[in-house]
FIMI-358298 format. One record per residue (C-alpha): residue in three letters; x, y, z. Coordinates in pm, whole numbers, plus 32768, in hexadecimal, padded with zeros to 4 digits. Layout:
ALAXYZ...
//
This chain:
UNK800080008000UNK808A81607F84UNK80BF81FF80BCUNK80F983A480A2UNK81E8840A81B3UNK81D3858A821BUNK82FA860B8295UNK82A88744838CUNK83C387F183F9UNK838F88AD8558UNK83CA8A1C851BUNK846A8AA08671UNK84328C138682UNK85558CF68748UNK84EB8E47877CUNK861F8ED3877FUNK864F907787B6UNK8755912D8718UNK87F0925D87AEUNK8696934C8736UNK85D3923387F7UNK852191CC86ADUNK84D8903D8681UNK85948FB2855CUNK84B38EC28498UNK84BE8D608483UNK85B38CA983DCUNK84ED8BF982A9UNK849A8A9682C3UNK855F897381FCUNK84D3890780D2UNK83D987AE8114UNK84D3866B80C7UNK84C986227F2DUNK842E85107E73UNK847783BB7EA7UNK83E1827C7DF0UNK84A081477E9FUNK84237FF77E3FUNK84A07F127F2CUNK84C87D767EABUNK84747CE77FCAUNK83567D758014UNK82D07DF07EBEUNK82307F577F41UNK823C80877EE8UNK829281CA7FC5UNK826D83367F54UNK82F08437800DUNK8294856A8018UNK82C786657EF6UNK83F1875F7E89UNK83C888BF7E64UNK84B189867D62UNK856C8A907DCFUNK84508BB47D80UNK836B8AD57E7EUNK828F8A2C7D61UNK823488DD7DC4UNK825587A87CF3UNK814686D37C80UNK814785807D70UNK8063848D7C83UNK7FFC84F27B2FUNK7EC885F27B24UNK7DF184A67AB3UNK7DD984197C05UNK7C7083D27C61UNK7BAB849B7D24UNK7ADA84107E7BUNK79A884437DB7UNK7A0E83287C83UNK7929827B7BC4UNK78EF80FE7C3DUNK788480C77ACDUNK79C581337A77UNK7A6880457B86UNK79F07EF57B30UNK7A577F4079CEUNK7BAB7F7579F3UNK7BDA80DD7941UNK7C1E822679D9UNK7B6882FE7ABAUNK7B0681E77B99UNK7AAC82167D10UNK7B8A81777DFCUNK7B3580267E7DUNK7B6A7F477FB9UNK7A9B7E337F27UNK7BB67D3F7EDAUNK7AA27C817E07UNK7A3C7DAC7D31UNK7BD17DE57D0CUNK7C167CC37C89UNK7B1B7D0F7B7AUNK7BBC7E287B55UNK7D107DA87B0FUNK7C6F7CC279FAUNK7BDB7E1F791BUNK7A747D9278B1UNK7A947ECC77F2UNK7B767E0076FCUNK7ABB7CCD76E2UNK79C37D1B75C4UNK7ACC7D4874B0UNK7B1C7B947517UNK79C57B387524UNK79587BC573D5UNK7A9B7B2B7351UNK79EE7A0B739DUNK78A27A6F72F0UNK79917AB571CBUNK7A257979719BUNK78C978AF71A1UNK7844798270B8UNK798179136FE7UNK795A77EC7001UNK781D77E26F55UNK77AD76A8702DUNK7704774C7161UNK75AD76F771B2UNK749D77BB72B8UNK746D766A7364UNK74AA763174EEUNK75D7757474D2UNK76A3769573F2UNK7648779874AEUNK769B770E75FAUNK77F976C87555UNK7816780F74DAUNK77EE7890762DUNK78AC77B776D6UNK79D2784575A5UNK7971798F7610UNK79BB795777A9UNK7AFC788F7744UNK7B8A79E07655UNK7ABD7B07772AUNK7AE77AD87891UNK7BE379DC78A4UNK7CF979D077D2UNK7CBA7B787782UNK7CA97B7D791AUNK7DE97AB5793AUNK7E787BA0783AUNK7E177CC6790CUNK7E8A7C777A40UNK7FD47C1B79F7UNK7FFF7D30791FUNK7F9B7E077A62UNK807F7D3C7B25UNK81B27D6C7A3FUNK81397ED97A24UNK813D7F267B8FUNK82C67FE77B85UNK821080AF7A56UNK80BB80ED7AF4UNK8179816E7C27UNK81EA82817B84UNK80AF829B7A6AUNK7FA082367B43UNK7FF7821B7CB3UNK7E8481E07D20UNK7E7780B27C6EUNK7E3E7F807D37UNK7F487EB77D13UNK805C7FE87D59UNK7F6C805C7E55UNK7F5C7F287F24UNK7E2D7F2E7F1DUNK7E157DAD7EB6UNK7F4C7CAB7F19UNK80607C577E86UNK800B7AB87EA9UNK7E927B187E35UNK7EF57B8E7D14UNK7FC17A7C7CBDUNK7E9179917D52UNK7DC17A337C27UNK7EB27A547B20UNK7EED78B77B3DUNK7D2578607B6DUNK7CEF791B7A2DUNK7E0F7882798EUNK7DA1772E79BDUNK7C32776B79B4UNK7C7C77EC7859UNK7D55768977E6UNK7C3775B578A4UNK7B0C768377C5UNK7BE776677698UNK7C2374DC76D6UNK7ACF749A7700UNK7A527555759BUNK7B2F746574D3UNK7AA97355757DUNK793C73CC7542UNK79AB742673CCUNK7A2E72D773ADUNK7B5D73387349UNK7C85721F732AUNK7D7C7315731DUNK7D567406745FUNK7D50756A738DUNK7CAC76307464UNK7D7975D2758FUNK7EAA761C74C4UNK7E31777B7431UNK7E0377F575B9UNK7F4A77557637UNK7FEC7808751FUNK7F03795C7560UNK7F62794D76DEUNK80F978D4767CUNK80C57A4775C5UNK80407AF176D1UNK81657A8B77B8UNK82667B0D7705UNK819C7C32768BUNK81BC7CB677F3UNK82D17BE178CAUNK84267C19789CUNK85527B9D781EUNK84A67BDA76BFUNK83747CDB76F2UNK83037CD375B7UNK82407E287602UNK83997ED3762FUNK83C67EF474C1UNK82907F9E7434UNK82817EEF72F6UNK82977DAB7369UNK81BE7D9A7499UNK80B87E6A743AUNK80667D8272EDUNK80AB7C4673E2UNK7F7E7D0D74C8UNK7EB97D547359UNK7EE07BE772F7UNK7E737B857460UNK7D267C557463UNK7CB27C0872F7UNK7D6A7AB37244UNK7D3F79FC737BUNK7BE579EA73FDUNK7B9079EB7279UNK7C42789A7240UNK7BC378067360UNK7A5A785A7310UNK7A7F77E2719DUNK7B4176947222UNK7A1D76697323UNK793E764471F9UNK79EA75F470C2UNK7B3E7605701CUNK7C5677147042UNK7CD1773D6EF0UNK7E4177FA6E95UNK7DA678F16D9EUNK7CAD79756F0AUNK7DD179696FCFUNK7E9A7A4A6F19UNK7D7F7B436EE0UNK7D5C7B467068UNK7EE67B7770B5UNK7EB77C8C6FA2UNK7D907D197051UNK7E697D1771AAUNK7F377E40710DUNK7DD57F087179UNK7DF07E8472C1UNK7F637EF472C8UNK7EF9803A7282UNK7DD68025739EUNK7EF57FA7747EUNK7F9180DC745BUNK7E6C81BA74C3UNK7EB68138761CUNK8028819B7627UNK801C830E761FUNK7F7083217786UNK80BD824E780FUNK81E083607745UNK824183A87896UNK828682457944UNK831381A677F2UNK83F282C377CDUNK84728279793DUNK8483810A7920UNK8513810377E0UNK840980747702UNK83FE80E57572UNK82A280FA7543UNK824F81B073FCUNK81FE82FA74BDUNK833B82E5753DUNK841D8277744EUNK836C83517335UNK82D7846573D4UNK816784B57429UNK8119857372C9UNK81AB845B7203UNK813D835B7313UNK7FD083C572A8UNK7FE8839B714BUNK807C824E7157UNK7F6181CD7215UNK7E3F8230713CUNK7F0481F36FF1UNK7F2E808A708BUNK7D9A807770D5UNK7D3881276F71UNK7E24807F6E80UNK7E087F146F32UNK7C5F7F316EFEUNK7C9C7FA86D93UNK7D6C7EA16D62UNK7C7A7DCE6DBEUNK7B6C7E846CF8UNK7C517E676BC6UNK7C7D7CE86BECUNK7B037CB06BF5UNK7AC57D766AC2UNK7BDA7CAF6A20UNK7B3A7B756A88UNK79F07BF569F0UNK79447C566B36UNK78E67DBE6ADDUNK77CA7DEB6BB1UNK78AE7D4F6CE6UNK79BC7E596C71UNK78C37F636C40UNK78277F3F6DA7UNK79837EFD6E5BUNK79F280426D8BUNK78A6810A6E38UNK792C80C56F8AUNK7A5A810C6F60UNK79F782816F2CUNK796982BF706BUNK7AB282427110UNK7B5A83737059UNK7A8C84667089UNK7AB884067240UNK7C33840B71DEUNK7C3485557198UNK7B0485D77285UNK7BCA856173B8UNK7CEB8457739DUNK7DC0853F72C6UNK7D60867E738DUNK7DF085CA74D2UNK7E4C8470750FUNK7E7A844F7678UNK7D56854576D0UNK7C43847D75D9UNK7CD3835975B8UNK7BB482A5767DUNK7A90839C75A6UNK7B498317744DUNK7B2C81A474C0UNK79DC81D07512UNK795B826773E6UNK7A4E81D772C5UNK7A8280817355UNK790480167310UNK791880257194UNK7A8F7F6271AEUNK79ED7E607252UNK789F7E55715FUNK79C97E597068UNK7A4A7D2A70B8UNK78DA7C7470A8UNK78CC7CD66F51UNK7A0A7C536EE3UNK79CB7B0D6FB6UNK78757AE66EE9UNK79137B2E6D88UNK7A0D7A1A6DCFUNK791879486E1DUNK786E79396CF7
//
């Protein structure tokens, strides 16, 4: 648990006379004792002390500006995303840690790749597998991600995001680990169990989330980090949101086929560039801690550009191959929503990336998504 030490000096006042018999005034006070972040191994916690002032007397900021106030939304708490109310709830924190906020993108992966594969049915059975896809790529193996993303996170959110819980203490160090390892294996047991209701002789499913979690490890634990290098891990995160819950809802019900499979990676350069939306509200920490994300390697101006080209050219791409392959109505509508997406660009992603970052996902993300339907329905048929 963060813990804020004040340091109050005791002021002693002399009243000293001079030969006129007129006080002399105080001597001034010390300056309070500077900033210290000290992470200790042993222990894992954080202390800040208290904070410097320059020497005009300004005081520097403690925790950045975006610290939540008393009066957070709970909304905003139990779905993982800024401006959330703090919590002592250690239930309601651990659904924070897992971000339900960044489920939906897996779970309509997974409507994606039944419509693919051109076999689903609106009987009992598929739909309960379906779901049970869903709760395998949603809140378990997305949760998993989360959490020991946090957990790997926590030097980073310490200086980012002190109120966090995991730098906060306000959840344990061997709870977090507790959760990280049930949503692990909950997400192996779920993905078992489909290829055994798919009757599949070779486990695919199985192997698709032991590969997607394999991913997520070294996305966030050292020695490799994938996310260090902006490139790299952000199109390893874009291939994890979109490719992967796609193949495992088209090998739930049918076939994955090459020609699909490269179309998704392809698609996964959008979710590269909807990785990077996320980095500009961390400049500070990676800078600190030595991670090259884009916005710091490249700059935020050229930072920005780089994502959306990534998200425009990838979908018309995409739009291009389906007209090839004589879809034109497919390319046509995929081309429609692609529009929209622009036009949020440039009403509040471009204006500001860190401060609307959230508002751009919101509004442009929709149509991406939608997007991806209509591709997964033109390959289908």
């Amino acid at each position: 648990m963060s813990t804020l030490l004040n340091t109050v000096t005791p002021i002693r006042l002399f009243n000293v006379h001079n030969k006129l018999g007129r006080a002399q005034p105080p001597p001034p006070p010390p300056p309070p004792a500077a900033v210290s972040i000290s992470f200790s191994r042993r222990r894992r916690r954080l202390t800040v002390r208290a904070a410097e002032t320059d020497t005009n007397g300004a005081m520097k900021p403690q925790v950045p500006d975006k610290a939540p106030s008393k009066d957070g939304s709970s909304i905003n708490q139990l779905l993982g995303i800024k401006g959330a109310a703090q919590e002592t709830n250690k239930w309601k924190i651990r659904l924070q840690l897992t971000k339900p906020v960044t489920w939906p993108p897996l779970v309509w992966g997974v409507v994606c790749g039944a419509a693919a594969s051109g076999n689903f049915q609106w009987t009992l059975d598929d739909v309960l597998k379906s779901l049970v896809c869903m709760v395998m790529s949603g809140p378990c193996l997305t949760g998993y991600t989360q959490t020991l993303n946090d957990w790997y996170d926590r030097e980073i959110d310490a200086i980012n995001e002190p109120y966090r819980p995991i730098p906060s203490g306000a959840i344990t160090e061997s709870e977090v680990i507790n959760q990280i390892w049930v949503l692990l294996l909950s997400g192996l047991f779920l993905a078992g169990l489909l290829d055994v209701w798919a009757g599949h002789s070779f486990p695919e499913i199985f192997y698709l989330a032991l590969g997607g979690s394999l991913v997520s490890y070294i996305y966030s634990a050292p020695p490799l980090k994938l996310k260090q290098n902006g490139w790299i891990g952000n199109f390893a995160l874009g291939a994890s949101y979109i490719s992967l819950p796609w193949w495992a809802g088209q090998a739930l019900f049918g076939t994955l086929t090459l020609d699909v499979v490269i179309l998704t990676l392809l698609y996964s350069t959008a979710g590269l560039g909807i990785a990077i939306v996320n980095d500009f509200k961390s400049i500070e920490g990676d800078r600190a801690l030595g991670l090259k994300s884009l916005p710091v390697a490249f700059g935020v101006e050229a930072a920005k550009w780089i994502c959306v080209g990534a998200i425009d050219i990838t979908q018309l791409s995409v739009a291009g191959y389906l007209l090839w392959s004589g879809k034109p109505y497919y390319a046509l509508a995929l081309l429609g929503l692609i529009l929209p997406q622009v036009y949020f660009q440039f009403a509040y992603f471009l204006k500001d990336p860190a401060k609307y970052d959230v508002k751009y996902q919101a509004s442009a993300q929709p149509f991406l998504i939608l997007g991806l339907l209509v591709t997964a329905l033109a390959t289908s048929h």
